[in-house]
N, C-alpha and C positions, 0 to 999 in steps of 0.2 A: 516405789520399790527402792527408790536412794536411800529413803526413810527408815525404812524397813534395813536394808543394809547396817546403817551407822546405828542402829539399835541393837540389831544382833551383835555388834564392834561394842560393845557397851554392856553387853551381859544382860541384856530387854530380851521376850519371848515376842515378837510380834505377829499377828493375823492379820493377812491382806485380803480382801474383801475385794473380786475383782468381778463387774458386771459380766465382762466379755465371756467367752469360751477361754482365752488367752489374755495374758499381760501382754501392757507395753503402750496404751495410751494410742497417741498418735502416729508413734511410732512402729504399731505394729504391722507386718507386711501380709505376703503371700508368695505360695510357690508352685509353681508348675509341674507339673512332671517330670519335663525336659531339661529344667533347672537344676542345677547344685546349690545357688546362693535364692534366699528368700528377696522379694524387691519392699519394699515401704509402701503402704497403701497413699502416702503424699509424699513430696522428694523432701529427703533428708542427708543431712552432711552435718559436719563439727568445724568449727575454726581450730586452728591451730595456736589460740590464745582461750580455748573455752578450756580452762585447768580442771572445771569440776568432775564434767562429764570423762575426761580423760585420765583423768585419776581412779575414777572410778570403774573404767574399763579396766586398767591395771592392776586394781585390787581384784575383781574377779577375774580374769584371765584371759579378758577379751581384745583380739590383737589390734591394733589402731592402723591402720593405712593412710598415709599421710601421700596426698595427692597434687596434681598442679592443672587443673583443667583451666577452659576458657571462657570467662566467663564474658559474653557479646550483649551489644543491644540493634535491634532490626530499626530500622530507619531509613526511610524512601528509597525499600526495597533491595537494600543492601543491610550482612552480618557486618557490624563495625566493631571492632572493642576496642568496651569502654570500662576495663579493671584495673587501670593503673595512670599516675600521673603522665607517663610517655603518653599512653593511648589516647589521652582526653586532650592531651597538647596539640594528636593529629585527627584531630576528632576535625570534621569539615562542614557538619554542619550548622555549625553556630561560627562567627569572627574568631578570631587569634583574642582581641579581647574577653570577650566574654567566654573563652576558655580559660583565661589566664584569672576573670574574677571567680568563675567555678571552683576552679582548683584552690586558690587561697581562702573561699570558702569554707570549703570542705577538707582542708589542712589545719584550718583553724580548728574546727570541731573534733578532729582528730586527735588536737594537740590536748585537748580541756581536759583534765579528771576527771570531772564529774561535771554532766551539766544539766544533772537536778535544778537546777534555777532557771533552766530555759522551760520551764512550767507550763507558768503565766502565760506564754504565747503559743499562737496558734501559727503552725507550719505554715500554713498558705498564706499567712501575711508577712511572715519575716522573712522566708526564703527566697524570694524572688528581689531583695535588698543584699542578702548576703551569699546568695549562689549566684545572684547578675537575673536581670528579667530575661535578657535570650535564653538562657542557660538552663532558666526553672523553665520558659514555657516549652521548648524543645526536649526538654529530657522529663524534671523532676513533677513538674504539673501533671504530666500523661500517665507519670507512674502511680500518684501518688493517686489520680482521681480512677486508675482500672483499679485499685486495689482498693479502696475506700468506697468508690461510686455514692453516695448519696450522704455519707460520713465524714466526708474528704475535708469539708470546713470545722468537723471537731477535732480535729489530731491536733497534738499539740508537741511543741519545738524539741522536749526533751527527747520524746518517743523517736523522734527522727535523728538528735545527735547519739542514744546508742545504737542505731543501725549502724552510722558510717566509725564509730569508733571503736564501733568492736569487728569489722570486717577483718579477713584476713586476703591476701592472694590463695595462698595454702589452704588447701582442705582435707581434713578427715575422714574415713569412712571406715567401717567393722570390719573385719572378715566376717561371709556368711551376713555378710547385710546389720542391721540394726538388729534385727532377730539374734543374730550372735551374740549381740549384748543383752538383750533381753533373757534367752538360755540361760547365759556364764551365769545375770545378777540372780535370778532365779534358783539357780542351784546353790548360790553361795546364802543365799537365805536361809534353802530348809536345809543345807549342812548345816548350818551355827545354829540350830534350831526352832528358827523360824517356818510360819506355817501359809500356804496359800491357799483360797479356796474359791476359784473360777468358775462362772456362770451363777452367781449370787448375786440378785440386786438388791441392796440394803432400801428399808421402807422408812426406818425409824430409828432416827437417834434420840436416847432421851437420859439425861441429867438423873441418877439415883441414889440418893444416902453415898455411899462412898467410892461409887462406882461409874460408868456410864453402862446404858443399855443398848444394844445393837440390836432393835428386830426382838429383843428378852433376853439376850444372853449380855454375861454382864465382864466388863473388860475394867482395867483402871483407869486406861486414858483411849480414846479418839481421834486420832485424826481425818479428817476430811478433806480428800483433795479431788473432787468432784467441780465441774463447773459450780462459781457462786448459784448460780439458777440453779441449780437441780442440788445443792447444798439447801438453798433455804427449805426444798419440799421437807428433806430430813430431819432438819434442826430446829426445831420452834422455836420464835422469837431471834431468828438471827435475820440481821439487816442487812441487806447486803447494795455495793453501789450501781446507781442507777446509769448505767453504761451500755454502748449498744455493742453487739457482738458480730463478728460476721459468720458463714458457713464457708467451710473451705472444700472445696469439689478437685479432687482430679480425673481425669477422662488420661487411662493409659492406654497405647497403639504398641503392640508389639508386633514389629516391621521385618520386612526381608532385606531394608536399605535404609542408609544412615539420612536421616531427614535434614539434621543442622551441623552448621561444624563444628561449634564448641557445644560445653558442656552445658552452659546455662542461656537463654536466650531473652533478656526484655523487650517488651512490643511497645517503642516510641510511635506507633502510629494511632490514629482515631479511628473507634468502632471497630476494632478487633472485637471478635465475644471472650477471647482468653485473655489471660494478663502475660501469661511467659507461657515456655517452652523449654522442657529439661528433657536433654536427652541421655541420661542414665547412662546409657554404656558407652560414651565421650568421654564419661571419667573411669570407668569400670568398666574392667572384658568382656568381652559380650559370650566369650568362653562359660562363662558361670550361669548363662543362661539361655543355653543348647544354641548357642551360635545366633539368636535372635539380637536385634535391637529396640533398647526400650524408650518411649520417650512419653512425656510428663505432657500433658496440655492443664493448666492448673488455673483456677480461679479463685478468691474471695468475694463472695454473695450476699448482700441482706438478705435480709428471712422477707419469705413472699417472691423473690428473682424468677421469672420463668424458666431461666434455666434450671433451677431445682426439681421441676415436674416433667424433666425430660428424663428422655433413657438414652442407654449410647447411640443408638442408629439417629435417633435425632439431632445429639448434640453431635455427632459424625456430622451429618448433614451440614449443618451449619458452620462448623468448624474447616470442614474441606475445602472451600473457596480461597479459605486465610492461609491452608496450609501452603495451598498450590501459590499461594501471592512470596511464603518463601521460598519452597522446592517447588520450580515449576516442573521437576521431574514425579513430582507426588501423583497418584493416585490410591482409590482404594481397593487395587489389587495385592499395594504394598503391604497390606495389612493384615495379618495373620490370627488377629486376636485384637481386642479389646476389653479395658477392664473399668469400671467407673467406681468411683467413693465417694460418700459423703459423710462429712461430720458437721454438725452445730455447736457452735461456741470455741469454735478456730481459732479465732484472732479477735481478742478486746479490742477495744476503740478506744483511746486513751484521751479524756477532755482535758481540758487546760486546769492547771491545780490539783491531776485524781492522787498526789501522794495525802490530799486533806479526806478524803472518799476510801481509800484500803480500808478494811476492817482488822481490828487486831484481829491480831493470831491465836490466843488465847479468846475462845466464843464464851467459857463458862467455866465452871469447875469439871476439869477432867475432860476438854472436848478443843479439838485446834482446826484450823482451818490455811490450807496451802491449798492455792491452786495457780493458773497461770494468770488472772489477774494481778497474780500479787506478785510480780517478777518484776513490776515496773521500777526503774522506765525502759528496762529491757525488753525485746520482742520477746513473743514467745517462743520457747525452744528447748532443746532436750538438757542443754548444756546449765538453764537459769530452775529447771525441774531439778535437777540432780543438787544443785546449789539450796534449794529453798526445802528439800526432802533433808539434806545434812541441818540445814538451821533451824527445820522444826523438832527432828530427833533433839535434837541438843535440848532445846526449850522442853521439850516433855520429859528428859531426864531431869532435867533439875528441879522442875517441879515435883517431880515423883522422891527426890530426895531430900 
């Protein structure tokens, strides 16, 4: 859609080709009846150094809500926070030492420009040298093995310095949810002339005389921003790297009572079956969604996880013990509703060396390729979408001239 945007900005006619009912990728939500604002089918926020995505809202119309929630991590049964150098200074369960190597750490990485050269290494070996061994195995070990689980020894160092360098305190969020922004960029497409056509799944892209073909019909240029995997069914002869993906699951509880006290919740304990805990309306009025409260139980899954063959009463089941281990006020009378998502190919897994592994961007004559693998060594997110949709328009214009 960003793409789509900075082409129309450019005097391009472009067709988006969107599988769903609705645009918006990952970001797309849902809405109740009771509601006024849509929620995000996975919890979603902006930093308040993400320029792309917020510039982007401003060209289409979309207002920014610039936020201060809390972001905590649960540990031997206590909310503690840990978002700021104060917090991690009174942080008590690790020494005064190995808070103090934590911190300088993790200011060092903050401080880097760019630290594409931390590649070559593999997080699990280096961090626990430069975060302090207390320090990784209390906090950044727990986190990094609920969100990787079987993957956790292929991540590599750079992928972990732009998580903490591009954090902000401050957080972002649309009016009207994500959906908001999704609407404005939408409309400002087919004003400038651009055209959308939703509930299409493209079979076949194929290279022709001066054109490319979509499915038979014939366009000048292509982009593909489709997972690599479901890119190569497309594209003949495109290679794509050999990298493992996770699934990203959230199980949503819309509650008659506030479960955590901040907004964001990490789970430093063992054999949790979730990895966090976002409670949605800690940062956002619960007014805009008929006085309910929402909250996020969210996970990253290999492909095969038993909890993928679950439904919500199940993954309920399981999940309720953990809740009640934070809210011993929880049960599930509190619970008014539930909503479950899943998507595959959530979150790359990024090995040691994949900037030698991206494909260019250019596949062929007349055919390109963005998707969120190629945001590296950024995570994936809406702010490095919006960046890499601007830098492919750019490339497909100047090739076309």
């Amino acid at each position: 859609m960003s793409c789509a945007v900075r082409l129309v900005d450019m005097g391009i006619t472009p067709v988006i080709f969107e599988s769903k009912k609705e645009c918006g990728g990952l970001a797309r939500g849902f809405r109740e009846d009771e509601w006024r604002w849509n929620l995000e089918n996975f919890y979603h926020h902006v930093f308040t150094n993400d320029k792309d995505v917020l510039e982007l809202a401003k060209k289409v119309g979309a207002k920014t809500l610039i936020l201060h929630p809390q972001t905590n991590s649960y540990y031997h049964g206590k909310e503690t926070p840990l978002d700021s150098p104060i917090s991690l200074l009174k942080f008590s369960g690790i020494s005064l030492w190995a808070r103090l190597h934590m911190g300088m750490g993790l200011m060092l990485l903050k401080l880097l420009p760019n630290g594409m050269f931390l590649e070559k290494y593999h997080a699990v070996e280096v961090l626990p040298k430069l975060l302090g061994r207390e320090g990784y195995k209390v906090v950044w070990e727990k986190l990094l093995k609920a969100k990787f689980g079987p993957h956790v020894n292929e991540v590599n160092l750079a992928w972990f310095w732009s998580r903490v360098a591009k954090r902000t305190k401050n957080l972002g969020y649309f009016e009207g949810g994500f959906e908001g922004l999704i609407r404005k960029t939408e409309e400002y497409i087919k004003r400038h002339g651009g055209e959308i056509r939703t509930g299409v799944m493209v079979e076949r892209i194929e290279i022709d005389g001066d054109g490319v073909l979509v499915d038979g019909e014939r366009f000048d240029s292509v982009v593909v921003t489709t997972p690599a995997p479901i890119a190569a069914k497309m594209v003949r002869g495109l290679t794509i790297p050999e990298i493992d993906y996770l699934w990203g699951q959230t199980l949503i509880l819309e509650t008659s009572r506030k479960l955590i006290n901040g907004y964001w919740l990490n789970i430093l304990e063992k054999d949790f079956p979730f990895l966090v805990m976002v409670e949605h309306t800690n940062m956002i009025d619960k007014k805009h969604y008929g006085g309910k409260r929402l909250v996020y139980l969210g996970n990253y899954l290999p492909e095969g996880h038993k909890q993928l063959k679950m439904n919500e009463e199940q993954l309920l089941k399981i999940y309720s013990p953990f809740i009640k281990k934070i809210n011993t006020h929880f049960n599930k009378r509190l619970i008014k509703k539930s909503f479950l998502f899943r998507e595959p190919f959530a979150q790359p897994v990024f090995p040691v060396n994949y900037s030698r592994m991206i494909p260019n961007s250019r596949l062929g004559s007349g055919v390109y390729l963005a998707n969120m693998s190629m945001v590296y060594p950024f995570d994936r997110g809406t702010n490095y979408a919006v960046k890499l949709g601007n830098d492919i328009a750019e490339l497909v214009v100047s090739d076309l001239r």
